[in-house]
GULO-21403 format. One line per field, with one value per residue (C-alpha): residue in one letter; y, z, x negated. Coordinates in Angstrom, 2 decimals, m for minus. Each point is the difference from the previous one (the first is absolute). Example, Ala and Ser with C-alpha at 12.3 -4.5 7.8 and 13.67 -1.06 7.14 Angstrom:
BEGIN
keza = c(a s) $
v = c(m4.50 3.44) $
w = c(7.80 m0.66) $
u = c(m12.30 m1.37) $
This chain:
BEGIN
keza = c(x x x x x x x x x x x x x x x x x x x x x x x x x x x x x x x x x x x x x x x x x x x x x x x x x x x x x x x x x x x x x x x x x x x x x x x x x x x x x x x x x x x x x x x x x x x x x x x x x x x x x x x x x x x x x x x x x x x x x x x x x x x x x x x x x x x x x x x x x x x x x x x x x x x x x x x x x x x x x x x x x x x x x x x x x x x x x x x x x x x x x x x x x x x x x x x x x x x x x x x x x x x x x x x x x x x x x x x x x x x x x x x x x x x x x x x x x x x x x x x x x x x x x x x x x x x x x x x x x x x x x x x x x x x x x x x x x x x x x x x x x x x x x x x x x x x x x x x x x x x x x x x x x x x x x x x x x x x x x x x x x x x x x x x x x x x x x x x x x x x x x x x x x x x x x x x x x x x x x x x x x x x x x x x x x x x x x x x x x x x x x x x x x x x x x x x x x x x x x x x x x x x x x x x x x x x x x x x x x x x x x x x x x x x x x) $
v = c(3.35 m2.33 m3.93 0.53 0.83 1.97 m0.61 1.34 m0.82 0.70 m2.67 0.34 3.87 m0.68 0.73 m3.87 0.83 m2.35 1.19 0.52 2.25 3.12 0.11 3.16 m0.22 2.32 1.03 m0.65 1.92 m3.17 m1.03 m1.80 1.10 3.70 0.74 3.43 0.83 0.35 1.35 m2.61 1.92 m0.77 m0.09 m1.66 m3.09 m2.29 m2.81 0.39 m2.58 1.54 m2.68 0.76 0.03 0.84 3.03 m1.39 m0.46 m2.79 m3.81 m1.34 m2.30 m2.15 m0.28 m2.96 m0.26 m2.33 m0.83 m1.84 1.62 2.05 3.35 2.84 2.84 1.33 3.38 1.91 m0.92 2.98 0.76 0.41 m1.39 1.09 m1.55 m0.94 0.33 m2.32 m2.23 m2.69 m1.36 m3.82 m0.86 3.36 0.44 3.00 m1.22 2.94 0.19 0.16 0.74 m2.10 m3.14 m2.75 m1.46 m0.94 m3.95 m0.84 1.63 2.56 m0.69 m0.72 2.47 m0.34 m1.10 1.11 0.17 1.68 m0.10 2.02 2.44 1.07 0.25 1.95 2.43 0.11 1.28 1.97 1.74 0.23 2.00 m2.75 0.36 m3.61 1.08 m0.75 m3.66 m2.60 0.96 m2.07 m2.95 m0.48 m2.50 m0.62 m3.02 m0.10 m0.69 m1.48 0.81 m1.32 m2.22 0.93 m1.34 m1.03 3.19 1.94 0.96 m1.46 0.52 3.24 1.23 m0.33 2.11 2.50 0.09 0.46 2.91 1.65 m0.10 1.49 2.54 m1.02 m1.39 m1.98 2.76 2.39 m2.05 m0.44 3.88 0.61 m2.34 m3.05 m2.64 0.06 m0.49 m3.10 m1.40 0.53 m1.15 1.19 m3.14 m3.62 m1.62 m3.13 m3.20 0.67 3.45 m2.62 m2.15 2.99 1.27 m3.25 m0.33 3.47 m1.27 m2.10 m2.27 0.09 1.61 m1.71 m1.90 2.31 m1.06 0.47 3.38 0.87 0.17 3.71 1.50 2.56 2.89 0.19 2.98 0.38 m1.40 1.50 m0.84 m0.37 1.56 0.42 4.12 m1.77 m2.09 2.96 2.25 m2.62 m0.37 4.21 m0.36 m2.68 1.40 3.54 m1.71 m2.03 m3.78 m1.95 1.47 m3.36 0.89 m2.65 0.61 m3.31 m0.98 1.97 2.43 2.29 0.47 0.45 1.89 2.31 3.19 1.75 m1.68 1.24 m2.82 m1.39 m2.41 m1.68 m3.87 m1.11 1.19 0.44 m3.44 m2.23 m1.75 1.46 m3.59 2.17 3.13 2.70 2.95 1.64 2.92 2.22 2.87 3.56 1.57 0.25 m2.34 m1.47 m4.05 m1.16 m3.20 m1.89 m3.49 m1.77 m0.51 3.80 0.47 0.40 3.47 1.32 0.02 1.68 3.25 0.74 3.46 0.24 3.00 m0.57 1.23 1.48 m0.18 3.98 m0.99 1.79 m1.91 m0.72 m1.83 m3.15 m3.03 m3.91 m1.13 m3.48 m3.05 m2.95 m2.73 m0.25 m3.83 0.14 1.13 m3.68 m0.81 2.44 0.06 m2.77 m0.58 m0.20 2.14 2.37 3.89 2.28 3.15 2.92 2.61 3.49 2.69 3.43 2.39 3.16 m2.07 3.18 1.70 2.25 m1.71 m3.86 0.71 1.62 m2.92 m3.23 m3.04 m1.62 m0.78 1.45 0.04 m1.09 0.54 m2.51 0.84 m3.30 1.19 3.56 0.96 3.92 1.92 m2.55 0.26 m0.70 0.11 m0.85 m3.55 0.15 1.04 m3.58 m2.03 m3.89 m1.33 m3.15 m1.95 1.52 2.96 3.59 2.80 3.70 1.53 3.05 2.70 m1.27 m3.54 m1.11 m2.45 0.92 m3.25 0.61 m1.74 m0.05 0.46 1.02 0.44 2.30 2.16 m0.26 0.81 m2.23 0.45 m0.52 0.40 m1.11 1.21 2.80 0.81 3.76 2.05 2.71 m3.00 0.21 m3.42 m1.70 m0.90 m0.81 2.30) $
w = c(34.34 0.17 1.04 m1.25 1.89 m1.33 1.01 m0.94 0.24 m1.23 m2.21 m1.89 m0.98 m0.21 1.48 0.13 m0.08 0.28 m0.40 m2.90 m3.24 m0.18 3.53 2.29 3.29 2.77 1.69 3.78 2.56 1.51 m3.71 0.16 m3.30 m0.18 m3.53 m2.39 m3.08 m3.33 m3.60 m2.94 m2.04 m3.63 m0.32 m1.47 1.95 m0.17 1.97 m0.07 1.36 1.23 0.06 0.16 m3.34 m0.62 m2.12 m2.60 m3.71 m0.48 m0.02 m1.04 m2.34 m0.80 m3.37 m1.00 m3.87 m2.26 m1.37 1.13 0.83 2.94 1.64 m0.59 0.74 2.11 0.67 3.75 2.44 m0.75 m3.74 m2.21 m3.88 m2.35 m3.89 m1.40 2.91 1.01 3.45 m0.26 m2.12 m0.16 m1.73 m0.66 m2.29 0.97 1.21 m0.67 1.47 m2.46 0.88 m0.46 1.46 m2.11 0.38 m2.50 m0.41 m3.01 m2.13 m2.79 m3.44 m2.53 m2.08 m0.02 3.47 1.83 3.37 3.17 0.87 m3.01 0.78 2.99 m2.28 m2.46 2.53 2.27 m3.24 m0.99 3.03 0.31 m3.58 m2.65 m3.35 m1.63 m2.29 0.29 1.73 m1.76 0.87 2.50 m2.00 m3.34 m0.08 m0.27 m0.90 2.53 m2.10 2.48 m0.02 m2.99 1.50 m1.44 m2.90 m0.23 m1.30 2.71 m2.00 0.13 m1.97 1.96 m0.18 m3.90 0.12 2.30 m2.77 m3.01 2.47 0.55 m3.95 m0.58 2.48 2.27 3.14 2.19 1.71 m2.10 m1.27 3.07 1.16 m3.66 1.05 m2.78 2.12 2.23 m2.97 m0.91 3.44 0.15 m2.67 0.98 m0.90 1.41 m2.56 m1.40 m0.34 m3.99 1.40 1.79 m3.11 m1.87 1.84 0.51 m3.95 m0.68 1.58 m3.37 m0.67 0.88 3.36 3.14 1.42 1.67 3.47 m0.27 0.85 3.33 0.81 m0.24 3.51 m0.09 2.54 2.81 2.22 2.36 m2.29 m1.43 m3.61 m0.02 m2.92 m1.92 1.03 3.66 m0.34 m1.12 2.86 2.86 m2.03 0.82 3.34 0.86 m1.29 2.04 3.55 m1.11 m0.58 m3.10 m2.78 m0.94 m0.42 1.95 3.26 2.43 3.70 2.49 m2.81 1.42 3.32 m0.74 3.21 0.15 0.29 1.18 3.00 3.20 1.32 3.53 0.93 m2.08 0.64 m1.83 m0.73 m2.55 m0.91 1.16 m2.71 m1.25 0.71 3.03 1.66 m1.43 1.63 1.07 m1.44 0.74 m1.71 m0.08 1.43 3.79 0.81 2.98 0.86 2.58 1.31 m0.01 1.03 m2.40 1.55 m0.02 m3.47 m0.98 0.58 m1.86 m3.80 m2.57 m0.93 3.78 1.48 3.60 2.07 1.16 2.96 m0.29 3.39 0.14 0.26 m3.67 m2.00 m3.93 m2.20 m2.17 m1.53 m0.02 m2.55 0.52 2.67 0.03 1.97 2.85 m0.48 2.70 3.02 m0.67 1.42 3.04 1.03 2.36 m2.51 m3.03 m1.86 m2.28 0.14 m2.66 m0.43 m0.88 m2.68 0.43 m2.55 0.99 m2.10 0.36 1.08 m0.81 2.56 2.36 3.32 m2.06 m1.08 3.24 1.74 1.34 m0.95 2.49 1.80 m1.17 0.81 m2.94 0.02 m2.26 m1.01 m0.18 m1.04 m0.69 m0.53 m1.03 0.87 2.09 2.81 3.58 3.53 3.17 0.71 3.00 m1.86 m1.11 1.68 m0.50 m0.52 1.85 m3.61 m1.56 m2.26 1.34 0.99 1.18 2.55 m0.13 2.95 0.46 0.37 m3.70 m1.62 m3.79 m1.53 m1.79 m2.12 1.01 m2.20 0.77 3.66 0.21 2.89 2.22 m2.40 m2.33 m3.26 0.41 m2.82 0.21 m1.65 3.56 0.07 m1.25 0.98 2.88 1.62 3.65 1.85 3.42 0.76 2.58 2.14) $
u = c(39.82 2.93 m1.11 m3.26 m3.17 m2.59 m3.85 m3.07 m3.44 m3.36 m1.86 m2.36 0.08 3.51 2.83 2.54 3.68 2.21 3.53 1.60 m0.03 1.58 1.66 m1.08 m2.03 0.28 m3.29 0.59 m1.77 m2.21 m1.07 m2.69 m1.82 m1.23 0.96 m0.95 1.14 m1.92 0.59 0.01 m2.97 m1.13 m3.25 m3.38 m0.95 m3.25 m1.54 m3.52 m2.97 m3.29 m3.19 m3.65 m2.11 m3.24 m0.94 m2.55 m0.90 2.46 m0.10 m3.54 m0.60 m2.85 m2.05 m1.90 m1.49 1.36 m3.82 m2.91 m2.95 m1.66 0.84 m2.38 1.45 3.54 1.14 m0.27 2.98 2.28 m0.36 2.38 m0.08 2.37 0.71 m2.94 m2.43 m2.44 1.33 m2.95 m2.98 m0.40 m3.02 m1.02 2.50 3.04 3.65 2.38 3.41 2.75 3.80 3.05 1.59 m1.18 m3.73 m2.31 0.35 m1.48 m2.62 1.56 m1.94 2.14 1.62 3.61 0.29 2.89 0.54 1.20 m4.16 m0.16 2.23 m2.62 m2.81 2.03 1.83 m3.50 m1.99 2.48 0.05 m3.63 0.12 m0.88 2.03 0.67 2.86 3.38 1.42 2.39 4.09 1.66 1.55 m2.83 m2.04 m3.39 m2.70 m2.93 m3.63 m2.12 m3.55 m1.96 m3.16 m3.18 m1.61 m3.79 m0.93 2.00 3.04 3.57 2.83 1.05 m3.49 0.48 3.11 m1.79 m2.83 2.51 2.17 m3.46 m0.68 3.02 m0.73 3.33 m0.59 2.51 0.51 0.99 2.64 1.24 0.05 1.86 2.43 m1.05 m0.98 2.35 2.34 m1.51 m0.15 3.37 2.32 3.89 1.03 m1.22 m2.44 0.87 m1.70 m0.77 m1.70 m2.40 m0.89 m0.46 m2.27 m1.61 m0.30 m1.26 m3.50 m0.73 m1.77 m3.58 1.15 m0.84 3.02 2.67 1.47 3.87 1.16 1.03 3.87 1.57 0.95 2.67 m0.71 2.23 0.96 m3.06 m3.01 m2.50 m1.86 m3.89 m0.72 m2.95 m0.07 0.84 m3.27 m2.05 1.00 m0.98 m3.33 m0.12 1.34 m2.30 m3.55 0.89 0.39 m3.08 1.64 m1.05 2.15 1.57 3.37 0.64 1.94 0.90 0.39 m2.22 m1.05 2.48 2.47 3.38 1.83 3.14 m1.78 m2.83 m1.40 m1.92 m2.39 0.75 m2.70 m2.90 0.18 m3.28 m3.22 m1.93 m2.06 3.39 2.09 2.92 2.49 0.97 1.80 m2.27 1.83 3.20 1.60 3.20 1.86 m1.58 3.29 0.63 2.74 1.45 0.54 2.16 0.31 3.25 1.42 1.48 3.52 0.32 m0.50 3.71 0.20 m3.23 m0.04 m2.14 1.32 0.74 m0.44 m1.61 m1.65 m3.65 m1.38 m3.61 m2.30 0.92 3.46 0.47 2.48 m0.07 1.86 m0.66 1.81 m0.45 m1.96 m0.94 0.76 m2.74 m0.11 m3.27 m1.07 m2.95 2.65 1.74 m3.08 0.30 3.34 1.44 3.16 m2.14 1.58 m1.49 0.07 1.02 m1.96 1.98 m1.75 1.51 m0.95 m0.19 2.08 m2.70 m3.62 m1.65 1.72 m2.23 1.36 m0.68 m3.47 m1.09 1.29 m2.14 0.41 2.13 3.27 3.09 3.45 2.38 4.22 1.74 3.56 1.61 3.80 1.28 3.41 0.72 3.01 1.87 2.42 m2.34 1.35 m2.31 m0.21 2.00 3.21 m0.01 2.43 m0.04 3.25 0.32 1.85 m3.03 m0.70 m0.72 2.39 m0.63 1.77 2.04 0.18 3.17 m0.04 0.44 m2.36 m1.13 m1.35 m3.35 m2.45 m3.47 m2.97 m3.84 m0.82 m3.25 m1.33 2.91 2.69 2.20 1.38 3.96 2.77 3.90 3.18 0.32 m3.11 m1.42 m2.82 0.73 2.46 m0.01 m0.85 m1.07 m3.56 m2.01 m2.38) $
């Protein structure tokens, strides 16, 4: 090559040239780099991390009851409760599980209430097989009537209007299940402020004084209506898993969880209060959790696939599902900082080779990038330019500049204007 030496030299899976673009080389018989070719390919290529896991039932989680009161009775370690099953008794009195993701916080009495808490009760009984009639549309509105308080002789005013339903042989609930009361809990349009004095003068006179009428909620996407059909079905629903039938439902009358749930550990005993950790549940499907630091959490999302190992060495499938941060291994690592636990769902868990399996260590493959039907040569056809930027090296001296992209498993994805699949170029041995 006229005035211009050429040298090469291995760094870094690379090979560094530093002469210039384009010019040829001639291999000399005391070169000092054994060189090979290779064939620019296109293929699939993925860069996947294996860490240990633990095959399982999932990340626990612990259930306390959101009522005062003693413990009398938990289930075995191991037993799984589905909708409606019993998962404690405090004061004697049955604690069924119900499914969804908001909890009971405040006691549902009223009709016309309207609430995401609702919308448990109302999907959980509907579920269980109670028919309450039809709910208010998305969008009406609707006037919660609180509770009447008793009267000296035991009647209110909604025990008169129970009294003049059952002389007219209609009850509440058959209005609702024809589709009548939710009507008039629901007006499509938002009452106005003359609706409330007229309904505040239609007492007359002689009528005990009337508290002001509660403001109209609309229903919003999500919520659920406690109607009076809804208030008659928990009344059912309560007397057959043997609660008091108040058609009442509040905190700690009922666990709300995501699912069915297989119970971990008991953490009290019957006889100790319920302010505590009662016990700790997980999901009924085999699942597997894996451990990960925190600073390597930029290549796992939910949705990812990965490959788990089974102690067989069998291999099945499964998927991300969930990342939560590990508070208590602040505590126990040196750096104080936290863990994240990795959830990964198996796509089949009621394959033969998962069920047979022990609960134990497992091997899990995440694929952190993928790229599909890309050009890849071996590393070592890279060649560093010493300007910068990447070049691959014909048979016959010439550089090809190339763009890099994913390096996985030895190879690297390369593209550039010269650059085909089935090109010859140089690589290292």
């Amino acid at each position: 090559m006229s005035g211009a030496s050429v040298v090469l030299a291995i760094t870094a899976g690379a090979v560094v040239w530093t002469g210039r673009h384009g010019q040829e080389s001639r291999a000399s018989a005391d070169e000092r780099v054994h060189v090979t070719t290779a064939v620019v390919e296109r293929a699939d290529l993925s860069d996947t991390r294996t860490l240990g896991g633990t095959l399982g039932h999932g990340r626990s989680r612990v259930v306390r009851s959101g009522k005062e009161g003693l413990v009398t009775w938990l289930p075995r370690i191991g037993a799984e409760v589905t909708r409606g099953g019993q998962l404690l008794r405090v004061n004697d009195n049955p604690v069924p599980l119900l499914y969804g993701s908001t909890p009971l916080y405040r006691v549902l009495r009223d009709e016309g209430t309207v609430g995401r808490d609702v919308k448990v009760l109302v999907d959980n009984l509907r579920k269980l097989g109670y028919d309450f009639g039809e709910q208010p549309q998305v969008g009406s509105w609707v006037r919660p009537r609180p509770a009447a308080t008793p009267t000296s002789d035991g009647a209110g005013a909604e025990g008169e209007t129970a009294s003049a339903d059952a002389a007219s042989g209609k009850s509440a609930e058959d209005e609702t299940a024809s589709g009548k009361s939710g009507q008039d809990a629901a007006p499509s349009t938002r009452p106005t402020a003359a609706d409330s004095d007229s309904d505040s003068d239609s007492a007359g006179a002689g009528s005990p004084a009337a508290s002001p009428s509660p403001t109209p909620v609309q229903v919003r996407r999500g919520e659920g209506v406690l109607t009076a059909g809804v208030i008659a079905a928990l009344k059912r629903w309560q007397s057959r898993t043997g609660a008091a039938a108040t058609g009442e439902l509040g905190p700690g009358d009922a666990i709300v969880l995501s699912g069915a749930v297989r119970v971990g550990d008991l953490l009290a005993e019957p006889g100790d209060p319920t302010g505590g950790d009662l016990l700790s549940v997980t999901s009924t499907v085999r699942q597997v959790t894996v451990p990960l630091e925190a600073d390597a959490t930029s290549s796992v999302r939910r949705g990812n696939k990965v490959t788990v190992t089974l102690p067989d060495n069998s291999t099945v499938r499964g998927h991300v599902t969930a990342l939560n941060s590990d508070a208590q291994s602040a505590d126990q690592n040196a750096g104080g900082e936290p863990q994240l636990t990795v959830t990964v769902s198996l796509d089949d868990p009621d394959d033969e080779s998962v069920r047979d399996a022990d609960s134990g260590s497992v091997r899990v493959g995440f694929t952190s990038a993928a790229k599909k039907n890309v050009l890849v040569v071996p590393v070592g056809a890279l060649l560093a330019l010493s300007e910068g930027g990447y070049a691959l090296q014909r048979p016959g001296g010439r550089l090809l500049p190339v763009e890099t992209g994913l390096f996985a498993k030895g190879r690297v994805e390369v593209s550039g204007p010269e650059i085909s699949e089935g090109l010859r170029v140089v690589t290292t041995s």
